[in-house]
VOPAGU-2260 file (C-alpha; in pm, 1 decimal, decimal comma):
REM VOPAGU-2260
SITE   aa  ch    i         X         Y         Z
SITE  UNK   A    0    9849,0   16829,2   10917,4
SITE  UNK   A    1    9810,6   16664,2   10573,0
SITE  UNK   A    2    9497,5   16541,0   10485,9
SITE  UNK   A    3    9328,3   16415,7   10211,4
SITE  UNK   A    4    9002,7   16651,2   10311,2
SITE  UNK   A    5    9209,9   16919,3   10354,9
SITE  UNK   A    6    9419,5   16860,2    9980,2
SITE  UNK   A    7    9064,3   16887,6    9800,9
SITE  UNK   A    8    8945,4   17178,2    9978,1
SITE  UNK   A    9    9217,0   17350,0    9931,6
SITE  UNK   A   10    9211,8   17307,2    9563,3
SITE  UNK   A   11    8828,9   17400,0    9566,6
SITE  UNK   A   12    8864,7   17711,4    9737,1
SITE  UNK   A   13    9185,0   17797,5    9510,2
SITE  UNK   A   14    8975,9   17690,1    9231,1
SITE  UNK   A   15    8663,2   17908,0    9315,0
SITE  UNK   A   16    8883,2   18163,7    9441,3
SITE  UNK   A   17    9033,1   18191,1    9125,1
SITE  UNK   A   18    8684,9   18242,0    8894,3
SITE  UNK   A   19    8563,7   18485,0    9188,0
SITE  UNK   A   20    8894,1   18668,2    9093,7
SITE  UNK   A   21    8837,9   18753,1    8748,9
SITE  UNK   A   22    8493,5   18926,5    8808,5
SITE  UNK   A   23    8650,8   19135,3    9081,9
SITE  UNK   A   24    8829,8   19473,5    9068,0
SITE  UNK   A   25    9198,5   19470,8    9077,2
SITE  UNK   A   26    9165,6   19533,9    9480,6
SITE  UNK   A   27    8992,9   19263,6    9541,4
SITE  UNK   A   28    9226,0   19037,8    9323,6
SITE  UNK   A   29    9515,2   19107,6    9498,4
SITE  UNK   A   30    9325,8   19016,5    9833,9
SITE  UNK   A   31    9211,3   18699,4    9719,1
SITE  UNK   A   32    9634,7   18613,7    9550,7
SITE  UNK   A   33    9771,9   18712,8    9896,5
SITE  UNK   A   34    9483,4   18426,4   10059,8
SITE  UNK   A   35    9596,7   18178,9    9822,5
SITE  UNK   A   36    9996,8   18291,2    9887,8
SITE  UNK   A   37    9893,2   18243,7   10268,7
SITE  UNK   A   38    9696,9   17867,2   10177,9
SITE  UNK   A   39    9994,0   17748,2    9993,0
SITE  UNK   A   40   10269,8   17861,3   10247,1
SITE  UNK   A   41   10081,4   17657,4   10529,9
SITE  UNK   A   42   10070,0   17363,6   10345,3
SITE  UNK   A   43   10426,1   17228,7   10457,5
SITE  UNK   A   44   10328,6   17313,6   10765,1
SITE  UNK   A   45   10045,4   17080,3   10752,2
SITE  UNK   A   46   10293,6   16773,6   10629,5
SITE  UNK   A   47   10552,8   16792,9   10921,2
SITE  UNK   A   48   10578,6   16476,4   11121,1
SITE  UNK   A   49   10427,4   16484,0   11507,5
SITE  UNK   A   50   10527,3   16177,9   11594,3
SITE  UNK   A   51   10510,4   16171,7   11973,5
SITE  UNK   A   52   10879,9   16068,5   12151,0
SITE  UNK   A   53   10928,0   15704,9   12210,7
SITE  UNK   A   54   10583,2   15614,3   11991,6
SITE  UNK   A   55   10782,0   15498,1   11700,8
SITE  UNK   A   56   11106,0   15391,1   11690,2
SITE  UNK   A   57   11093,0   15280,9   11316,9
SITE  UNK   A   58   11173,1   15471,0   11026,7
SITE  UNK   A   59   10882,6   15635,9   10845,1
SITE  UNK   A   60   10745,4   15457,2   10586,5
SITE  UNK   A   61   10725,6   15626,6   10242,5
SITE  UNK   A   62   10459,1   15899,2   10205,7
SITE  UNK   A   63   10216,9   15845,6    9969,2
SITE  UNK   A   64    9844,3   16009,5    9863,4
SITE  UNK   A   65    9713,7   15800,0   10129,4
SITE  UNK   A   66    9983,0   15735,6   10373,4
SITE  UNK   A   67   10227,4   15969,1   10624,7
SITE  UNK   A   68   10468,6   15720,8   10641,9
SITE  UNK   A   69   10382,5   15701,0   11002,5
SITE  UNK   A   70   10289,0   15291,1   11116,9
SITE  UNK   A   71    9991,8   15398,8   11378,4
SITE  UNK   A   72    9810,1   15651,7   11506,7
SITE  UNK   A   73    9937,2   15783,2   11849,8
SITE  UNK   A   74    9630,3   15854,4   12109,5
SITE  UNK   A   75    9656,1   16012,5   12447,9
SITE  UNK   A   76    9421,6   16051,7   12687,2
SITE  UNK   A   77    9367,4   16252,3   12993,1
SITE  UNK   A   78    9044,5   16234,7   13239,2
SITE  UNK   A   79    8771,0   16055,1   12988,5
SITE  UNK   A   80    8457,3   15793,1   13018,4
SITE  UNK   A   81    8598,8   15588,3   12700,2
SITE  UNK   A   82    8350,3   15352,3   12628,2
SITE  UNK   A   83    8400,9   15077,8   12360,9
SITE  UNK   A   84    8044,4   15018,2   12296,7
SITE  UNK   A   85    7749,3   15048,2   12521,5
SITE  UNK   A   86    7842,5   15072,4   12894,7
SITE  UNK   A   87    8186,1   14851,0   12820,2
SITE  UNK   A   88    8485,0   15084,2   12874,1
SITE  UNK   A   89    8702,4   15225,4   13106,1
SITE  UNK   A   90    8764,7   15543,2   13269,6
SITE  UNK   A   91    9127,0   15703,5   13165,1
SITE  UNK   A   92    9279,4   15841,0   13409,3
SITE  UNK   A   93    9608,0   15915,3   13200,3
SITE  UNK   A   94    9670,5   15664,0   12872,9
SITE  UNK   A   95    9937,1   15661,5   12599,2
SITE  UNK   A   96    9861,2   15478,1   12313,4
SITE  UNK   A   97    9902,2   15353,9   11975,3
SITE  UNK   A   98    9633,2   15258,8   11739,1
SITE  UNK   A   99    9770,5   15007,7   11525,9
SITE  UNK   A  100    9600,8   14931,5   11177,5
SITE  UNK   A  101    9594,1   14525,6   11154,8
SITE  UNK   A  102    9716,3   14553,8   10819,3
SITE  UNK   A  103   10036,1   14742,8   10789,4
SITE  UNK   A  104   10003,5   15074,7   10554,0
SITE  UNK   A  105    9633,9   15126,6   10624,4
SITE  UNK   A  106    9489,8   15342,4   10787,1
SITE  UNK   A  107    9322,8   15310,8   11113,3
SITE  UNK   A  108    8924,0   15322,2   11050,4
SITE  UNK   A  109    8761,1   15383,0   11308,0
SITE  UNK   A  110    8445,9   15292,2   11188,0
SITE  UNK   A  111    8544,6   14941,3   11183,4
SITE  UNK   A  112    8721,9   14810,1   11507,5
SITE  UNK   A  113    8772,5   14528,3   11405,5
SITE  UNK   A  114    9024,2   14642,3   11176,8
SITE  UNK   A  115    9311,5   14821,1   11453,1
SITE  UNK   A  116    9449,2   14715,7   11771,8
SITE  UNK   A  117    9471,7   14966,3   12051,3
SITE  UNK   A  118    9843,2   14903,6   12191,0
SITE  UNK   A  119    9873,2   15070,2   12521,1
SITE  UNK   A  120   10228,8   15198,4   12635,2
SITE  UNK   A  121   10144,6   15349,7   12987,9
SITE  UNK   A  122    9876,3   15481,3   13201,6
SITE  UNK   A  123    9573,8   15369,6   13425,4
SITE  UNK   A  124    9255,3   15325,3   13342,7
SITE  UNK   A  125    8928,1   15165,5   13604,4
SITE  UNK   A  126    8653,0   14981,0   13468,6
SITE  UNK   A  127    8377,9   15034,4   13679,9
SITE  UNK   A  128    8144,8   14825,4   13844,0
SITE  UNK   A  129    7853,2   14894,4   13620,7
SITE  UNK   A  130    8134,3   14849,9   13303,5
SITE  UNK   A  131    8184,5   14499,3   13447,4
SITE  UNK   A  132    7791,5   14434,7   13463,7
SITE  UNK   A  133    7806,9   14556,7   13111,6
SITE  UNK   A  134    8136,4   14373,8   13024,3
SITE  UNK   A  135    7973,4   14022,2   13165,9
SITE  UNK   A  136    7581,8   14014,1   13081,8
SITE  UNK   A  137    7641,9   14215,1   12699,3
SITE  UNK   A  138    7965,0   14016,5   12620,5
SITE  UNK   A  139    8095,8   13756,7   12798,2
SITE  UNK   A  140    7819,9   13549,7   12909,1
SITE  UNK   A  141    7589,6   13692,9   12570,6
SITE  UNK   A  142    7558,2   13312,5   12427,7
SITE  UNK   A  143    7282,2   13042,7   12457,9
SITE  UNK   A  144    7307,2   12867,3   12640,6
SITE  UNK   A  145    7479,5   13078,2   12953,9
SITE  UNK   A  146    7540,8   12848,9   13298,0
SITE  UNK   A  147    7534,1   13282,7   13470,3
SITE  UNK   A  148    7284,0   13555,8   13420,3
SITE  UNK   A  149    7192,6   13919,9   13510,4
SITE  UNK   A  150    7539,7   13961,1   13716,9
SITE  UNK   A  151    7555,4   14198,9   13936,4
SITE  UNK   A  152    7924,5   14284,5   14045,9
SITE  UNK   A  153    8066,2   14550,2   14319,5
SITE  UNK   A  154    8428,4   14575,0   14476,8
SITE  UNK   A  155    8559,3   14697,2   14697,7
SITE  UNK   A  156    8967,1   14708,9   14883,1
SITE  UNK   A  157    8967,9   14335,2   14985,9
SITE  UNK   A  158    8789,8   14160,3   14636,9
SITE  UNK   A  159    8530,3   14136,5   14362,9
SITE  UNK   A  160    8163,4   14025,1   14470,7
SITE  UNK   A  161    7939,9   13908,8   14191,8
SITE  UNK   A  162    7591,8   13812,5   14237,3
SITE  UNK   A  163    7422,1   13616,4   13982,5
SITE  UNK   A  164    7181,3   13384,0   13870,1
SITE  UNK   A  165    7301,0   13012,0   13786,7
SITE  UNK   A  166    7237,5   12701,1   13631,1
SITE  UNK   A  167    7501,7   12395,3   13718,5
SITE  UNK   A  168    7627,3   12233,5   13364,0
SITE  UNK   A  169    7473,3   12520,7   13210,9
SITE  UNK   A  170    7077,6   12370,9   13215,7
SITE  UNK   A  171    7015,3   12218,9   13537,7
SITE  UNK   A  172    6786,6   12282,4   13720,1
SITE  UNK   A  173    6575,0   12397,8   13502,1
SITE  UNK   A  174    6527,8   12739,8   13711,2
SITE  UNK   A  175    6763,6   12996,3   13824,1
SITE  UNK   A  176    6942,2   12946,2   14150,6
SITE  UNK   A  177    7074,3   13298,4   14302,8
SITE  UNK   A  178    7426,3   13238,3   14381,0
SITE  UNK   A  179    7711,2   13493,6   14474,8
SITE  UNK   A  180    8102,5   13421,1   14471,6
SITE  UNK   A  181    8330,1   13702,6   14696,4
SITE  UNK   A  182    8724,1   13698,1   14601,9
SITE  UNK   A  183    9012,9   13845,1   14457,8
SITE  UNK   A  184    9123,3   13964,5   14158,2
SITE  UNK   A  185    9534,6   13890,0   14097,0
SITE  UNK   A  186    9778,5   13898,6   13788,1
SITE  UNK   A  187    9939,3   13530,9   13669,0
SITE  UNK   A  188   10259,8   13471,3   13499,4
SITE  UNK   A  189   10073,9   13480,1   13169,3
SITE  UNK   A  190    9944,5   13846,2   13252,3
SITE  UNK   A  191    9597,5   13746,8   13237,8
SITE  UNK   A  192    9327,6   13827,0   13525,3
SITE  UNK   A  193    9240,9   13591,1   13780,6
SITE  UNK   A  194    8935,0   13579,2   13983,9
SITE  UNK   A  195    8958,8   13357,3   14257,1
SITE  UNK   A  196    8614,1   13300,6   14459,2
SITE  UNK   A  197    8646,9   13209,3   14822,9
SITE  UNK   A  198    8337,1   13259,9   14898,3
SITE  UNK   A  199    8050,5   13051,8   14732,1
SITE  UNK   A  200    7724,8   13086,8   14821,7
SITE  UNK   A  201    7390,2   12920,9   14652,4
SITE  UNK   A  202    7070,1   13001,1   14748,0
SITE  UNK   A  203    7220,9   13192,5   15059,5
SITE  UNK   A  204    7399,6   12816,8   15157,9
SITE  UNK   A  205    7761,5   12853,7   15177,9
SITE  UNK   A  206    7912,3   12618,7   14943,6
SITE  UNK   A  207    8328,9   12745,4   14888,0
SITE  UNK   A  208    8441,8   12535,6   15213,6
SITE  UNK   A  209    8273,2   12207,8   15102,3
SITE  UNK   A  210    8374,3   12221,7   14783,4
SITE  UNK   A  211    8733,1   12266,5   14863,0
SITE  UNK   A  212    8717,7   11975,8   15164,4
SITE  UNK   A  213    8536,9   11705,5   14903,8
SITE  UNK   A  214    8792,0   11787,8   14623,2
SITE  UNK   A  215    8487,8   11954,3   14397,0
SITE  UNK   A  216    8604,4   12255,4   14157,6
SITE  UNK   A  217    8424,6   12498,3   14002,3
SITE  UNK   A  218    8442,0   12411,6   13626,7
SITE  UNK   A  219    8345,1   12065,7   13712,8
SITE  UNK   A  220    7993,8   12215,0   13799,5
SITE  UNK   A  221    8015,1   12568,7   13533,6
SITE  UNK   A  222    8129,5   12673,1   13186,1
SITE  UNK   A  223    8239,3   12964,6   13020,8
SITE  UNK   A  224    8227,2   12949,0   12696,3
SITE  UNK   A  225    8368,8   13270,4   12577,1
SITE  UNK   A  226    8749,8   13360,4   12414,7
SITE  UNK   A  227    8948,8   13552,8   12624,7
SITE  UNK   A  228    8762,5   13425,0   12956,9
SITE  UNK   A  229    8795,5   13079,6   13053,5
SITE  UNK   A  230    8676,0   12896,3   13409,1
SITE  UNK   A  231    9023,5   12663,7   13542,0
SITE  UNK   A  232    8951,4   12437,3   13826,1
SITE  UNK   A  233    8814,5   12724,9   14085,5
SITE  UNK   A  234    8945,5   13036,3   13895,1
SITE  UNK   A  235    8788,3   13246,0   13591,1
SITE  UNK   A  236    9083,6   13374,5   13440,3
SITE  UNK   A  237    9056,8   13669,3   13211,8
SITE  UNK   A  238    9311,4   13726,1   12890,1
SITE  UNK   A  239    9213,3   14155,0   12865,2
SITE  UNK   A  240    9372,6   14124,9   12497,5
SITE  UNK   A  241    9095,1   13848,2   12389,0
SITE  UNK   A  242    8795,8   13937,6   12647,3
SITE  UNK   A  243    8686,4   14289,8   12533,0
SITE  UNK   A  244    8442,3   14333,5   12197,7
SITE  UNK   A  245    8752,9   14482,5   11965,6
SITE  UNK   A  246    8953,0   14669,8   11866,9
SITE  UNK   A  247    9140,3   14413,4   12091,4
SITE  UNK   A  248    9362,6   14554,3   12340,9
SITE  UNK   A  249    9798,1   14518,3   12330,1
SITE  UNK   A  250   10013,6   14572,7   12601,9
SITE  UNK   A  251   10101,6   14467,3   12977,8
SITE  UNK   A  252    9945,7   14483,0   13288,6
SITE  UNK   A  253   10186,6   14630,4   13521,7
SITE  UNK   A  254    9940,8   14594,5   13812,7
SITE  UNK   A  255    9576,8   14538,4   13898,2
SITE  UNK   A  256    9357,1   14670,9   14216,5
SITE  UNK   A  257    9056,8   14642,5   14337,1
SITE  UNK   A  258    8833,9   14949,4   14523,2
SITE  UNK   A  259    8472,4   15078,6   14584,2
SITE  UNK   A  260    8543,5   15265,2   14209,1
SITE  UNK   A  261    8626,5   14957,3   14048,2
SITE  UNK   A  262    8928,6   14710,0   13899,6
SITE  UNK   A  263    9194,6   14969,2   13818,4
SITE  UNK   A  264    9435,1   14879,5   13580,6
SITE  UNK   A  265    9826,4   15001,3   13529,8
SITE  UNK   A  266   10032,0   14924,3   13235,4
SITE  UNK   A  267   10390,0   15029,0   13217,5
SITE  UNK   A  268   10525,7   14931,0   12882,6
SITE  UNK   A  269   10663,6   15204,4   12739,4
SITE  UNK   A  270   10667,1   15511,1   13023,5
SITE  UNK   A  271   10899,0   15673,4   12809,7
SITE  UNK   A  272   10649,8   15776,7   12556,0
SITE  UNK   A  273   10521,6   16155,6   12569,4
SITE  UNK   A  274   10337,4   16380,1   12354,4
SITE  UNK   A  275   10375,2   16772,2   12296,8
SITE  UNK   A  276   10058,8   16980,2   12434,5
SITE  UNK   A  277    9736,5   16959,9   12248,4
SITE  UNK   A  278    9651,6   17280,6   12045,9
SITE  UNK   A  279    9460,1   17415,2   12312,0
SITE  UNK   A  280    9471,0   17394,9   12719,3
SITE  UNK   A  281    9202,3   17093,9   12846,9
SITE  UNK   A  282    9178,9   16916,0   13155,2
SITE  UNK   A  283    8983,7   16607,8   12993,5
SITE  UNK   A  284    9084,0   16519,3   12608,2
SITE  UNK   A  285    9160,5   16291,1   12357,3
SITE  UNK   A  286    9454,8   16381,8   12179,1
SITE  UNK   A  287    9558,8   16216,0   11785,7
SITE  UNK   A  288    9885,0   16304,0   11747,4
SITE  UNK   A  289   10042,3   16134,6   11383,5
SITE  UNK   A  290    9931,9   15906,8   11181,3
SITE  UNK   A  291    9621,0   15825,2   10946,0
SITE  UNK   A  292    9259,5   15750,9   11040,3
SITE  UNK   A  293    8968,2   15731,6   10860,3
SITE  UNK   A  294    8640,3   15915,0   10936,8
SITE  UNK   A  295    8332,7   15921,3   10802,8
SITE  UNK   A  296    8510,1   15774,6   10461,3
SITE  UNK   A  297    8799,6   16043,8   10479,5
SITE  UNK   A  298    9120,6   15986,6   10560,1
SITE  UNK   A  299    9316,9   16209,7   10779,2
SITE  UNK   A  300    9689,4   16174,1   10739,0
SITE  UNK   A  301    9915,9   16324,4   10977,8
SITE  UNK   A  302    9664,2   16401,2   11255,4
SITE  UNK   A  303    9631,2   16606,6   11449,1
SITE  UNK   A  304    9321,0   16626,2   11631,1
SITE  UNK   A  305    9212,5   16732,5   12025,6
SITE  UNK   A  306    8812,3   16595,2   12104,9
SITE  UNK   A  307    8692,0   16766,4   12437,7
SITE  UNK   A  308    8365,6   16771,6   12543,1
SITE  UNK   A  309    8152,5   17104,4   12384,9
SITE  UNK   A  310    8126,7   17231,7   12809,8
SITE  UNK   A  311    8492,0   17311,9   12798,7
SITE  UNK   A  312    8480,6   17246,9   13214,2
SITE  UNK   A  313    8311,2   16872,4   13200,5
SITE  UNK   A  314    8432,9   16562,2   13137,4
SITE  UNK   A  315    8505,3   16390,6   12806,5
SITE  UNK   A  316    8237,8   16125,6   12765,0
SITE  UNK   A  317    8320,6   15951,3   12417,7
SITE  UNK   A  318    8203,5   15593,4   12277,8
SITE  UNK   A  319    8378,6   15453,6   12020,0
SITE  UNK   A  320    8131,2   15261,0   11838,5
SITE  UNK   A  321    7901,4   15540,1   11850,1
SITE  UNK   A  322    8143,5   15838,4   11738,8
SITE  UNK   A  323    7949,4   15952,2   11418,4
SITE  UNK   A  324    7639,3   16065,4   11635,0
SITE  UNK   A  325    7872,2   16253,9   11857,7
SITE  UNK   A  326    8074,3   16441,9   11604,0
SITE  UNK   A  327    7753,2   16541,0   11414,5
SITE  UNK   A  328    7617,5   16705,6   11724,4
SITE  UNK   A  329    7929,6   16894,5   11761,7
SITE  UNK   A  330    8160,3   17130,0   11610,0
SITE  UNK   A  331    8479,0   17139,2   11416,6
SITE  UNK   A  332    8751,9   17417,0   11404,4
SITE  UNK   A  333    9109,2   17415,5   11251,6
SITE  UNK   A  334    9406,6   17591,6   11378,4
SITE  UNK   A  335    9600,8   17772,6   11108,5
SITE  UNK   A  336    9885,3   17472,1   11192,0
SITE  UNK   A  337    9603,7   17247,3   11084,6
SITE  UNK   A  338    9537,1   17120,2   11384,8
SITE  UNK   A  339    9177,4   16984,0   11429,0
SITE  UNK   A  340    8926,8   17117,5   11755,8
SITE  UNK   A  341    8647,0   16891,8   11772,4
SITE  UNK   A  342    8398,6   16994,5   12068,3
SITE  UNK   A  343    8143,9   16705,3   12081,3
SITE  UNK   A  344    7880,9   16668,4   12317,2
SITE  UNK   A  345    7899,1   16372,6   12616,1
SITE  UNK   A  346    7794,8   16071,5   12504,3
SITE  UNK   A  347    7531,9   16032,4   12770,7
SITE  UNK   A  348    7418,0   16379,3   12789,2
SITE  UNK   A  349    7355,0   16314,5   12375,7
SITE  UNK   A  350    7177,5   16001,1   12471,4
SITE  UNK   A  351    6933,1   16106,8   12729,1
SITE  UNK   A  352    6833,3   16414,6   12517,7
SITE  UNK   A  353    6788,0   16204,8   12216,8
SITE  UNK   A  354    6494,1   15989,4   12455,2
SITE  UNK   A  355    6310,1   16281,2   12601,0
């Protein structure tokens, strides 16, 4: 791996290296000329392309100070609580990836989401009920003022029950009636999500059958005034590459599902991408393979980086907006191929220690 960090240390430690040398015996000289033989032969090593098969079809772009050549940053996943920010995420079971810079030649910085696109070529992921709680009351229905509040949402095999508090046209009455809607979740010809409520019920009075008989739908009565999730006659139909807080999502939903663990998610776009084994054997991971992101204000360029949780036998729990806090309660090692170890502590395990 080539990396801007890794250029300048390099030439510090050659550098100090070199003044160390001259105050050493002749010994010690040659010990320190064989390290710096060693540092130097690596280097290429460090440059070679790991663009994963099928990720990039294009040529490389040319190679620059700043840039690998590569056009994103390839990302697999296996076994990992990925959340976005707060609660809103997913659980990966298996994920291929590209994270795609929105302007061409930059580099992806993670620190600012709003700045990539996360293009997903294959795998399955499940957002949980509590994501879609999270997903609903922190994003989606966050505005003033909301027609739904504190939903509460569980699934199971035969559809998606949500329980909520709700005001008709958004203000009346002027109190909270407890409703709950009971349907199912399908795919439309525009790949977007549709929830379809069959079951309305306000105030415990069942309300779906009436409204169908006297013509009545439900955006007559609610809005949703939020992009990516909009409330057509008696659906709420979700677009998953507009709905999320970004880096927006890419890619097709091959299928969707509903169970007691949540609304799983397949996408199928590209099954023919794989990458090569991460540097070390790990049964839950995040895996960088090519490309250039930017940490922390340095920019890593040809990456190469595996994240596992610091409990080698426990389950990546990572959140993306909240990375920093993570990697600074963890620890780095490098491979002599350059390749990156980072064993950070789960994200909630950080979290609750950091409130006792």
């Amino acid at each position: 791996m080539n990396t801007i960090f890794r250029a300048r240390s390099v030439a510090c430690c050659t550098v100090m290296l070199s003044v160390i040398a001259f105050s050493l015996p002749t010994a010690a000289q040659s010990l320190i000329e064989a390290q710096q033989t060693e540092l130097r032969q690596k280097q290429p090593l460090w440059n070679i392309p790991r663009i994963p098969d099928g990720m990039q079809s294009a040529p490389l772009g040319k190679v620059t100070t700043r840039s690998s050549g590569a056009a994103a940053v390839s990302l697999e996943a296996r076994n990992v609580d990925f959340d976005v920010t707060g609660d809103i995420g997913f659980h990966i079971d298996h994920l291929a990836a590209s994270l795609e810079p929105v302007t061409a030649g930059d580099p992806v910085q993670l620190d600012d989401p709003r700045t990539f696109v996360i293009r997903i070529h294959s795998g399955e992921v499940t957002l949980s009920p509590k994501a879609l709680n999270a997903l609903f009351n922190q994003h989606i229905l966050d505005y003033t003022p909301r027609p739904l509040n504190d939903m509460r949402i569980t699934t199971n095999e035969e559809g998606l029950a949500a329980q909520a508090d709700l005001r008709l046209w958004s203000w009346f009455p002027g109190f909270w009636l407890g409703a709950k809607l009971v349907g199912p979740i399908t795919l439309n010809n525009e790949n977007e999500l549709v929830y379809s409520p069959q079951d309305v019920r306000v105030l415990g009075i069942p309300l779906g059958g009436l409204l169908r008989t006297l013509g009545i739908k439900l955006s007559w009565l609610l809005s949703v005034d939020r992009e990516g999730a909009n409330l057509l006659g008696n659906n709420l139909v979700l677009n998953h590459r507009k709905v999320f807080p970004p880096p927006a999502l890419a890619g097709n939903i091959a299928s969707a599902k509903l169970s007691e663990a949540g609304l799983h998610l397949t996408f199928a776009d590209n099954p023919a991408a794989k990458f090569s084994p991460p540097p070390q054997a790990a049964k839950s991971y995040l895996w960088i393979q090519s490309g250039d992101a930017k940490l922390f204000d340095v920019i890593v360029m040809n990456a190469n980086i595996l994240i596992e949780d610091e409990k080698k036998d426990e389950m990546l729990h990572f959140n993306l907006y909240d990375y920093r806090q993570q990697v600074l309660a963890g620890a780095l090692f490098m491979d002599e191929d350059g390749a990156i170890i980072a064993k950070i502590p789960s994200y909630q395990r950080l979290t609750e220690n950091n409130t006792h």
